[in-house]
ZAMARGU-4260 file (C-alpha; in steps of 0.2 Angstrom, whole numbers, plus 5000, padded with zeros to 4 digits):
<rodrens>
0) 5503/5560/5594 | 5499/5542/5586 | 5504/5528/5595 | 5509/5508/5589 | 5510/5493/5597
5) 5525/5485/5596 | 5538/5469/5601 | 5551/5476/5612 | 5564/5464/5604 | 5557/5469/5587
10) 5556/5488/5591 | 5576/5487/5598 | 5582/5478/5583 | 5576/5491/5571 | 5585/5505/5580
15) 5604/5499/5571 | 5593/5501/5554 | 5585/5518/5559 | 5567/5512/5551 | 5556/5500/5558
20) 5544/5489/5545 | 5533/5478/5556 | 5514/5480/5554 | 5508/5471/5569 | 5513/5458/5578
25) 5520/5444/5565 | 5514/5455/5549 | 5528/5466/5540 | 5524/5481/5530 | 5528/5471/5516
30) 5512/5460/5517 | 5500/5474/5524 | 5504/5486/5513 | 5505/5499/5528 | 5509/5498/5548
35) 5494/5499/5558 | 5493/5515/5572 | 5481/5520/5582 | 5475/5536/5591 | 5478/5540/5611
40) 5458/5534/5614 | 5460/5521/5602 | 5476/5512/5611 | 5466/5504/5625 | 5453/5494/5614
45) 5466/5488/5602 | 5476/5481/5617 | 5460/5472/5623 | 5456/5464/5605 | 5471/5460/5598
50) 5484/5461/5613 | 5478/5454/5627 | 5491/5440/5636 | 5504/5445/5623 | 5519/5447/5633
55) 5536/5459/5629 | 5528/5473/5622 | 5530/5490/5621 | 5519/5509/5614 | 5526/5517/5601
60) 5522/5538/5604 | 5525/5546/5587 | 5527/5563/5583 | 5518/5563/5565 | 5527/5579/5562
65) 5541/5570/5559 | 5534/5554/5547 | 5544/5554/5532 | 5532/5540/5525 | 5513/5545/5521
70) 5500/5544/5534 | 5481/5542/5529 | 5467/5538/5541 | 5456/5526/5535 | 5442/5516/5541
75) 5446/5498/5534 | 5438/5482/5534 | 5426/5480/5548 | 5432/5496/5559 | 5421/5506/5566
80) 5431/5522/5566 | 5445/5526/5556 | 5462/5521/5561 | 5481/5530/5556 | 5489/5519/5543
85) 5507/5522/5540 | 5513/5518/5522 | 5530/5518/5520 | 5545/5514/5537 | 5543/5520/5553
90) 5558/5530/5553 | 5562/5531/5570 | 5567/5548/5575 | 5548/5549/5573 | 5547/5541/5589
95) 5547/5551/5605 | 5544/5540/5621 | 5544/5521/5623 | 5532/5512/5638 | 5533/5498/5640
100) 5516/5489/5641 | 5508/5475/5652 | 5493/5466/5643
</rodrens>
């Protein structure tokens, strides 16, 4: 299971288009080139860097048995571990369970 962090508004418009492109919060797949992941232990420091305060959000679990889009992990930039990078649309039958998150 991968996990992504996501708008709720954002995350609920994709479902009429069955594919979801944002990267992160106000970045599309377009202009990352992929959409940022993350693993089960990796979740709670990326919430605390980059997430903290941001309201209406939700975690993405993702089966990655079910990506239609590659996956790589990759250790980009400054990271200090790799992360799962999807390149391509989330299509979302990938996506098993939606939480709703409080930063």
């Amino acid at each position: 299971m991968i996990f992504h962090i996501a708008d709720r508004d954002r995350w609920l418009a994709s479902q009429a288009e069955g594919r979801y492109t944002a990267s992160t919060i106000g970045l599309e797949l377009a202009d990352e080139g992929f959409i940022h992941l993350s693993t089960d232990a990796q979740v709670p420091g990326v919430i605390e860097r980059y997430y903290r305060g941001v309201p209406n959000l939700v975690l993405l679990h993702i089966d990655e048995s079910l990506l239609t889009a590659p996956l790589v992990y990759e250790q980009l930039g400054g990271a200090t571990e790799p992360f799962p990078h999807l390149y391509g649309p989330l299509n979302v039958d990938a996506v098993t369970e939606v939480e709703p998150l409080v930063t």
